[in-house]
C-alpha positions as CSV (number, residue, x, y, z in Angstrom):
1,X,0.0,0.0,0.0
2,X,1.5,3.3,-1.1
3,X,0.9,6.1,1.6
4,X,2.6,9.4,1.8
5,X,1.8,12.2,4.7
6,X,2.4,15.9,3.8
7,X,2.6,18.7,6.3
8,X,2.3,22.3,6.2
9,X,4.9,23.8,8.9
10,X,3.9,26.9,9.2
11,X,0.2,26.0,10.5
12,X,1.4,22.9,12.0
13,X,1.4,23.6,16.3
14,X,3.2,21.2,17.1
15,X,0.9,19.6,19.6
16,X,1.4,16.4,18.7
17,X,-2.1,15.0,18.7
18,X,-1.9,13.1,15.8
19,X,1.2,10.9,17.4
20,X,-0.6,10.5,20.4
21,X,-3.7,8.8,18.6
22,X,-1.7,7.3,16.0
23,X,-3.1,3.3,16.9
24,X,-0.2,2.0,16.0
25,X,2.5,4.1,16.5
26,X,3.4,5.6,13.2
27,X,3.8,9.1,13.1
28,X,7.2,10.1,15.6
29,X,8.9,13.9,15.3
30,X,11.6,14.7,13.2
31,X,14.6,16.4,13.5
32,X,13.0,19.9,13.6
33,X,10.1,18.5,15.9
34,X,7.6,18.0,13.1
35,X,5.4,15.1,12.5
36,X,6.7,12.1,10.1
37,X,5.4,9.1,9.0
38,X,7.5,5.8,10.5
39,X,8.6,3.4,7.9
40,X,6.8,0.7,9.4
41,X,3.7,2.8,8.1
42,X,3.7,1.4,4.7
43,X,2.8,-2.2,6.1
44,X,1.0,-1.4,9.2
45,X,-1.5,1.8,8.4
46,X,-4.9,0.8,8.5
47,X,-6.2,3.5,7.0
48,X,-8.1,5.0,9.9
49,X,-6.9,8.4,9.0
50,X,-7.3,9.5,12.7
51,X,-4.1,11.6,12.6
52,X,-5.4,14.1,9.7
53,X,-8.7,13.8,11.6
54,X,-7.7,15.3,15.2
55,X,-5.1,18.0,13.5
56,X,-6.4,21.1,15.4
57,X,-4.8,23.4,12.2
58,X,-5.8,21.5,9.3
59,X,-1.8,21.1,8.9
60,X,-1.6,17.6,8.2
61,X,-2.6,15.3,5.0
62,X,-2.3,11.7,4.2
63,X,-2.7,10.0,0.5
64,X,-5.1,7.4,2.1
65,X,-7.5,9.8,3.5
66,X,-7.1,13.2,1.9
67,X,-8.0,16.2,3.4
68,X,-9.4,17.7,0.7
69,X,-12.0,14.4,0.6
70,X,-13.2,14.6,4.1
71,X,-15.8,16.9,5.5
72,X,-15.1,18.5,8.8
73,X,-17.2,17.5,11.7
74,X,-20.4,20.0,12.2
75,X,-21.0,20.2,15.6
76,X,-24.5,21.9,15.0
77,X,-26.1,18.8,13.4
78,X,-24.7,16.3,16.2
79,X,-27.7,15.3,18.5
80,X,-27.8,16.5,22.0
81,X,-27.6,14.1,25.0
82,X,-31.2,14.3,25.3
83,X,-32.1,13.7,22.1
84,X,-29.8,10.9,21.6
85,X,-31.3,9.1,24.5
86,X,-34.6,9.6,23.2
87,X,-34.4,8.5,19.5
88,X,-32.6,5.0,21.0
89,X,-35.3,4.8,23.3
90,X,-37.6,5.0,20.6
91,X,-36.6,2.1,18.2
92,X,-38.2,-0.5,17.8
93,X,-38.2,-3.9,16.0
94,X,-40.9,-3.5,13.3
95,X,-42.6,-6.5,12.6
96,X,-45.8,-4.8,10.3
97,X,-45.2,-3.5,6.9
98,X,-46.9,-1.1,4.7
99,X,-47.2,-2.3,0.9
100,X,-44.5,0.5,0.1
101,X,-40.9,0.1,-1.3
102,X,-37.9,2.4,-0.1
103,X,-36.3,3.9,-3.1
104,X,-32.6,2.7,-4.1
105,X,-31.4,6.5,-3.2
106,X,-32.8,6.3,0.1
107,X,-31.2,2.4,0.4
108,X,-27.7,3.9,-0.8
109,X,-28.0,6.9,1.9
110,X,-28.6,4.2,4.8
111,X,-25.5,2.2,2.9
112,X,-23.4,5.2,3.1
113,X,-23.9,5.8,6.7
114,X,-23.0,2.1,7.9
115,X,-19.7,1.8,5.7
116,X,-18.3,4.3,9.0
117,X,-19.1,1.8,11.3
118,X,-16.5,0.7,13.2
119,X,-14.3,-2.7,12.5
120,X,-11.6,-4.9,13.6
121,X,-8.5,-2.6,12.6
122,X,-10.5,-1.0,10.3
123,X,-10.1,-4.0,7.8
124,X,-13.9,-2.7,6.4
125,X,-14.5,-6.5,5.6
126,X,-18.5,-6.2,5.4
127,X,-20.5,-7.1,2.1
128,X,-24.2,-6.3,1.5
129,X,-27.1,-8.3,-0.2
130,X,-30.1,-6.0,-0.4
131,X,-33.0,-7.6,-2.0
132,X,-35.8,-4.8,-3.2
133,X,-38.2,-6.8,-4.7
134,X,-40.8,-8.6,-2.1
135,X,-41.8,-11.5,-4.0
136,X,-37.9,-12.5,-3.6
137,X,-38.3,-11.7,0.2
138,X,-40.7,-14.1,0.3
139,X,-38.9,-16.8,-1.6
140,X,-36.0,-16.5,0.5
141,X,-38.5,-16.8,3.6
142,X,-39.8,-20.0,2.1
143,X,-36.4,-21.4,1.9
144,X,-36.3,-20.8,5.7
145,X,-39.4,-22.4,6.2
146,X,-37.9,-25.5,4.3
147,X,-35.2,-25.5,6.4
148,X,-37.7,-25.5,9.6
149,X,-39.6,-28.1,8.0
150,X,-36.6,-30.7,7.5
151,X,-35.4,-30.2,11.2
152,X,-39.2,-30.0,12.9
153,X,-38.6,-27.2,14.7
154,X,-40.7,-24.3,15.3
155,X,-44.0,-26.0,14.3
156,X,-46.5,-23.3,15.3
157,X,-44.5,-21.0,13.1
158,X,-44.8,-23.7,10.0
159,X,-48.6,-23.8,10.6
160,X,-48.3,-19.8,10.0
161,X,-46.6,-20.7,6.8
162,X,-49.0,-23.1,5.3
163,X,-52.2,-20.3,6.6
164,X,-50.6,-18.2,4.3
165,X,-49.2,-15.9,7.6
166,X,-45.2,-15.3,6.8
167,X,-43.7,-15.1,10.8
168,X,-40.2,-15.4,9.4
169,X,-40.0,-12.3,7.0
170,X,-42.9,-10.9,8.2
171,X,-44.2,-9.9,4.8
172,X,-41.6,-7.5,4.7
173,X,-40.7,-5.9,1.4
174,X,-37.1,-5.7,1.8
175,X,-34.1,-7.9,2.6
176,X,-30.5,-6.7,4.1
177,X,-27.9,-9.0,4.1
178,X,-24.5,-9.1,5.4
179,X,-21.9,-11.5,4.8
180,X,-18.0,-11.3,4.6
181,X,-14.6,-13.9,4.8
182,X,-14.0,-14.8,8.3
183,X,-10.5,-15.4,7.0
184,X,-10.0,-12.0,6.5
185,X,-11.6,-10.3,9.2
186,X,-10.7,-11.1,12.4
187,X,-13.9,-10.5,14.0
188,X,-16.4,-10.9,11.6
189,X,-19.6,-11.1,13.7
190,X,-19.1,-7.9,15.7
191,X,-17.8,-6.1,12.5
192,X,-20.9,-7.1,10.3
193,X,-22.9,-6.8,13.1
194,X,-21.8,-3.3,13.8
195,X,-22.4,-2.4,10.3
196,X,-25.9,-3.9,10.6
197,X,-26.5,-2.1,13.6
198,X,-25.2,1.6,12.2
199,X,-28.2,0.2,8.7
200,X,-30.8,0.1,11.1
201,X,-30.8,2.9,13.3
202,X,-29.8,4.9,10.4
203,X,-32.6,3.3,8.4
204,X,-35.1,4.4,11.9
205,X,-33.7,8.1,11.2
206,X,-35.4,8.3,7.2
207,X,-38.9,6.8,8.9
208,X,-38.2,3.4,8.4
209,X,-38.6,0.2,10.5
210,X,-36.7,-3.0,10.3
211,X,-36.4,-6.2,12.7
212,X,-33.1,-8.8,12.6
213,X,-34.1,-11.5,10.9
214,X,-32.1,-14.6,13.4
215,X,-34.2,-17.3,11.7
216,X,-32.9,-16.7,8.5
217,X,-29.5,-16.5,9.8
218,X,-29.7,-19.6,11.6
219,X,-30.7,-21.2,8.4
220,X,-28.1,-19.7,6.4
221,X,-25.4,-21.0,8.2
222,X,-26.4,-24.4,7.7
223,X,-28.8,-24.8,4.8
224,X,-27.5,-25.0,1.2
225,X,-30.5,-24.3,-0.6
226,X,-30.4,-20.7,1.1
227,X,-26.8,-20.3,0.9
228,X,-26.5,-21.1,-3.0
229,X,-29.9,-18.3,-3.3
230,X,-27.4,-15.6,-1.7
231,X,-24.4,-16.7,-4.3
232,X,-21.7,-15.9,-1.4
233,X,-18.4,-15.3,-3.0
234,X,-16.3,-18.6,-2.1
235,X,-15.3,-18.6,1.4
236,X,-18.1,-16.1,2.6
237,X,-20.2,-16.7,5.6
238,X,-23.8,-14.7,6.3
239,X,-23.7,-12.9,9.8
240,X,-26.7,-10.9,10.0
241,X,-29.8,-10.3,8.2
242,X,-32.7,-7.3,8.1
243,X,-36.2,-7.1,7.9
244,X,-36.9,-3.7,6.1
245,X,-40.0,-1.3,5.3
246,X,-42.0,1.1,6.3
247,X,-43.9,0.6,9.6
248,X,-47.3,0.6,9.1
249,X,-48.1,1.0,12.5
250,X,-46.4,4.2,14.6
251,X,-45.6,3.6,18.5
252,X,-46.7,6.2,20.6
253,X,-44.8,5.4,23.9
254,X,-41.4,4.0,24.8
255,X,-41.7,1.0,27.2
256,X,-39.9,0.2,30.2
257,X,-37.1,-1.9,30.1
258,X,-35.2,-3.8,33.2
259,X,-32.6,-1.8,35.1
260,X,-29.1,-2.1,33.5
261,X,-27.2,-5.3,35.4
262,X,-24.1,-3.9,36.2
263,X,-21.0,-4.4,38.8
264,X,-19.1,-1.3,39.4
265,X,-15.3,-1.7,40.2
């Protein structure tokens, strides 16, 4: 990986922030006291760009994440404490759909947000399915229900199925999927799942709803008939899996929710 740093002297400070939160210890002072990128750099950046982030003076710029490419945090639009706490609060797994698709803009906007989710030294190793049309959302849940069928399991939920009632979609009219190479990413459960999390509350902020979808997941781990459907690049694993729509149905309270469980040290 090529990577260069540049630095611009006279409005550097000098405060050395960017060695200090340098992960890995890559940036050191040169002679005159300056910021400089360690040799070790070219094999060990991960491309966090952290170091032209916290620059106070805008003095500092690296090829992998140029300055020039990333916006500067506006500290107007970030939410206050209160209102933080209250959109969290206010999630909820949607389990109801209204016959209404989400545009592919709106879909790329809730992909944009989740690609700055954090992930095992920023390796980025998460790839998306998103299935739009409905009628494949409900193949894919019939797969599922085959899967429950040859194991007997969840019976009441198979006597849905054959009413006509889909419990393991819901009728939804979209799919998210994520998937990756465990042999590439070190942690690829909490990295896709992460990303998945960063979808769905992003996907609550545009007035959508969405629910994790564990039956399917449990099936795609083990049933090839699903797995072969998704057409995984070789060596890829699905880790987590969306319900997505519109809600039609709008909750009008927060409920409670058990005390955290906590030991304090």
């Amino acid at each position: 990986m090529k990577i260069s740093l540049s630095l611009d002297q006279e409005l550097c400070t000098q405060c050395y922030s960017c060695i200090s939160e340098c992960p890995f210890d890559l940036l050191s002072e040169d002679k005159e006291g300056f910021p400089q990128l360690r040799k070790a750099a070219v094999k060990r950046c991960m491309r966090c760009g952290h170091c032209m982030a916290v620059c106070v003076a805008d003095a500092l710029d690296i090829s992998i994440s140029p300055l020039e490419s990333s916006p500067p945090v506006d500290r107007s639009l970030l939410p206050s404490p209160e209102s933080l706490k209250h959109f969290l609060e206010g999630r909820r797994s949607i389990r109801t759909y209204r016959k209404k698709s989400a545009d592919r803009a709106t879909l790329e906007k809730l992909l944009d947000v989740s690609r700055y989710a954090p992930s095992a030294h920023n390796k980025q190793p998460v790839h998306w399915i998103i299935v739009q049309d409905s009628e494949e959302v409900k193949q894919i849940a019939g797969l599922v229900v085959e899967y429950m069928k040859e194991l007997k399991i969840f019976p009441g939920l198979l006597r849905a199925w054959d009413q006509g009632v889909d419990k393991v979609l819901r009728g939804a009219p979209h799919l998210v999927v994520t998937h990756c190479d465990p042999g590439y990413s070190e942690h690829p459960m909490e990295d896709c799942t992460l990303a998945t999390a960063y979808f769905d509350l992003a996907a609550n902020s545009y007035g959508m709803g969405s629910c994790w979808a564990g039956f399917l997941v449990q099936a795609a781990a083990k049933y090839q008939p699903l797995i072969d459907a998704f057409n995984l690049p070789e060596g890829h694993k699905v880790y987590t899996a969306l319900m997505l729509g519109y809600p039609k149905y709008r909750y009008r309270h927060i409920p409670q929710r058990d005390e955290p469980k906590v030991t304090w040290k």
